[in-house]
C-alpha positions in Angstrom: 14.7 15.8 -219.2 18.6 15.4 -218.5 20.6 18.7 -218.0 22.5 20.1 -220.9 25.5 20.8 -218.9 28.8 19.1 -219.0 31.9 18.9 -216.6 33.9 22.1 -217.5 35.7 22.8 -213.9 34.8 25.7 -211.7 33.8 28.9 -213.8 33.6 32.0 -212.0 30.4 33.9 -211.7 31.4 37.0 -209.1 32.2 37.6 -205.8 30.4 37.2 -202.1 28.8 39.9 -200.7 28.8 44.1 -202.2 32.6 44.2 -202.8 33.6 45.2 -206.3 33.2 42.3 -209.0 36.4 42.5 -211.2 36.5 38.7 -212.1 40.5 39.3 -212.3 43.2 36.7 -212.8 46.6 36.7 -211.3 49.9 35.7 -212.9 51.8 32.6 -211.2 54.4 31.0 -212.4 54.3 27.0 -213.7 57.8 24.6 -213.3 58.7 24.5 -216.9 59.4 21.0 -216.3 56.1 20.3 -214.7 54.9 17.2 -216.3 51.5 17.3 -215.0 48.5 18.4 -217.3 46.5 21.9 -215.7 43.0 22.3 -217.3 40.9 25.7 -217.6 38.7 25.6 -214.4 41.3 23.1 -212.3 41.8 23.7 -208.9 45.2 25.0 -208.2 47.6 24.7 -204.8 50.9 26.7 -204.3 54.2 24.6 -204.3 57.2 25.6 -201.5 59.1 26.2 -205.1 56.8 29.4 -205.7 55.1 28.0 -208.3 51.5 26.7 -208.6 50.6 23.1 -209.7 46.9 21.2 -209.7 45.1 20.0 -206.5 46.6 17.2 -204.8 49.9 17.5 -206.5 51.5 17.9 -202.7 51.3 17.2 -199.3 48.5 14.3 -200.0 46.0 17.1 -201.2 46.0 19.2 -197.8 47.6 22.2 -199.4 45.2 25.2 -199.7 44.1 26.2 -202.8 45.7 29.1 -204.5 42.8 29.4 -207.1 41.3 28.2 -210.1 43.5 28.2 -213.1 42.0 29.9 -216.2 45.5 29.4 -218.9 48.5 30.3 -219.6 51.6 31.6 -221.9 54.8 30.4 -222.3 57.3 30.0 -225.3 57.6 26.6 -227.2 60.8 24.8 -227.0 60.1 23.7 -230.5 58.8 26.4 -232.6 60.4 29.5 -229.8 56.9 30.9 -230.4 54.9 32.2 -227.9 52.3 30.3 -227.1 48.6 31.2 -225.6 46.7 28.5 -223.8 43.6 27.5 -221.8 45.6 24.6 -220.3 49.1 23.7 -219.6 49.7 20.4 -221.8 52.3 19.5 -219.2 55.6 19.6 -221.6 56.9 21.8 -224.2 58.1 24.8 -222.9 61.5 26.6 -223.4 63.4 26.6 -220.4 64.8 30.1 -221.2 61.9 32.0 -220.4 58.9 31.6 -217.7 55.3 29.4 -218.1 53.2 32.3 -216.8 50.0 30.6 -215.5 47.0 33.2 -214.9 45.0 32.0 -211.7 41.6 33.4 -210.2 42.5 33.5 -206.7 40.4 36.3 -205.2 39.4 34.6 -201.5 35.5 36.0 -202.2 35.1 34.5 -205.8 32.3 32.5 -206.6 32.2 29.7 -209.1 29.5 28.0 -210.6 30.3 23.8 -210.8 28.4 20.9 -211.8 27.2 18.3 -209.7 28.3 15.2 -210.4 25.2 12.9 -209.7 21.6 13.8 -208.8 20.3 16.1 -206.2 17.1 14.3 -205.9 15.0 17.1 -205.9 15.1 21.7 -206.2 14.5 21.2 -202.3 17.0 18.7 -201.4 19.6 20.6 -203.5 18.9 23.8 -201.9 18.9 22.1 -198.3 22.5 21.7 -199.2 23.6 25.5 -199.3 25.8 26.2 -196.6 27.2 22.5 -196.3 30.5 21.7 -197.7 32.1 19.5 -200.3 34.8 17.8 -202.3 35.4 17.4 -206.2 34.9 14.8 -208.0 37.5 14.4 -211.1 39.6 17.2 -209.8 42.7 16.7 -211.8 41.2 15.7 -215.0 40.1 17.3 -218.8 40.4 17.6 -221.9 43.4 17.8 -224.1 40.9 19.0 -226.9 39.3 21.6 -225.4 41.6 22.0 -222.5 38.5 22.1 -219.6 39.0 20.4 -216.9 36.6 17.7 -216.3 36.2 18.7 -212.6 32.4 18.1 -210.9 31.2 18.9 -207.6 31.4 15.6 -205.9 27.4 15.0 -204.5 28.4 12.1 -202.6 31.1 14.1 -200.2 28.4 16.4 -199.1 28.7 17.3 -195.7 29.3 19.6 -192.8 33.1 18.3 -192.8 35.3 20.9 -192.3 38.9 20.1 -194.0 36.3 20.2 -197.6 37.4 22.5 -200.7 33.9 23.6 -201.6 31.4 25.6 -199.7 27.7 25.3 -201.1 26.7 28.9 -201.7 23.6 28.0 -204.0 22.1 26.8 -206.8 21.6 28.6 -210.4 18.8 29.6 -212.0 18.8 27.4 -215.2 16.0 25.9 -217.3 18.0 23.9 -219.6 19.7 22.5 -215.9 17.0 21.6 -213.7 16.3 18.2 -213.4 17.8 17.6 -210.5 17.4 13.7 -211.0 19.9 13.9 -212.9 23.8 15.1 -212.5 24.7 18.5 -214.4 23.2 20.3 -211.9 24.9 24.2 -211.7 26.3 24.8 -207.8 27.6 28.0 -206.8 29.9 27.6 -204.3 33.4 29.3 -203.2 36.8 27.7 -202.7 36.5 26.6 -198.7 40.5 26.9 -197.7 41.8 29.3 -199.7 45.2 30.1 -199.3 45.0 33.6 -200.1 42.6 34.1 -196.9 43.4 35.5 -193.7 40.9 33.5 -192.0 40.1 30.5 -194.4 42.9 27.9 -193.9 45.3 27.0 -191.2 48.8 25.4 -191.4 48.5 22.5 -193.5 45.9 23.9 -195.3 43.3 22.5 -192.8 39.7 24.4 -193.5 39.1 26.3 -190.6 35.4 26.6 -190.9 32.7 24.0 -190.8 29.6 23.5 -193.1 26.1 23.3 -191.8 
């Protein structure tokens, strides 16, 4: 039976290890004048401007990641409302006052993402923990729903080391187990992020390699 899961980014599900799980966002800052759509559960990268914009938006995608954007406020340049959002539209902001963007960027999170293809089987799949790999879709969503269409790329799998995602483990979920199927839940971590001491170099080269 196919999984019941959908693309919806990188959602996250706690942090590695025994430290405290506060599942807190950060404010950042967004270029009002960014033209380029951020969805709920996108990978993020810093800019050189001090502002944040989505993966690949620099440097040919070798920027660390800064986090995994979750919305964002800013006033309209229309209505000078405020305006509360799970994704920046990429337009429509008042250049009098700040797009704050609110960013899970906590080095240990963990995120649960869905594979974009089949696993072949619960065994294969779990032979992949500790491996790495890249997304699939990473700057897409929805302007609906404003989730970012962003999937675990199955293909990329691999003990390369300059890949975003480290394979942490698979989910326990009944309505997403066929693993013949794509929709599978991964739990990984973000594999160069910028906000580690130890987890990207200059460049935002990852510094560790899967197994």
């Amino acid at each position: 039976m196919a999984n019941t899961n959908g693309a919806f980014g990188l959602r996250p599900i706690g942090v590695v290890g025994q430290a405290a799980n506060t599942t807190g966002a950060t404010e950042y800052r967004i270029a009002y004048n960014n033209s380029n759509a951020i969805f709920q559960g996108s990978p993020v990268i810093p800019l050189a401007a001090g502002v944040i914009d989505r993966v690949g938006a620099a440097a040919g995608g070798t920027v660390g990641l800064v986090g995994v954007f979750w919305g964002c406020e800013y006033v309209s340049s229309t209505t000078g409302e405020k305006i509360f959002s799970n994704f920046w539209p990429g337009s429509g902001a008042d250049s009098n006052f700040p797009v704050k963007a609110f960013v899970y960027d906590n080095p240990l999170q963990s995120f649960v993402i869905c594979s974009d293809g089949t696993l072949t089987s619960e065994s294969a799949a779990r032979a992949h923990v500790f491996a790495n790999a890249n997304f699939a879709a990473g700057q897409s969503g929805s302007t609906t729903t404003g989730i970012s269409s962003t999937t675990l790329a199955v293909g990329t799998i691999a003990a390369t080391a300059n890949l975003n995602l480290r394979i942490m483990g698979i989910q326990d979920d009944p309505s997403n187990s066929d693993f013949t199927a794509a929709g599978i839940p991964v739990i990984v971590r973000l594999n160069n992020s910028f906000n580690s001491a130890n987890g990207a170099i200059a460049g935002g080269t990852v510094s560790t390699t899967g197994v």
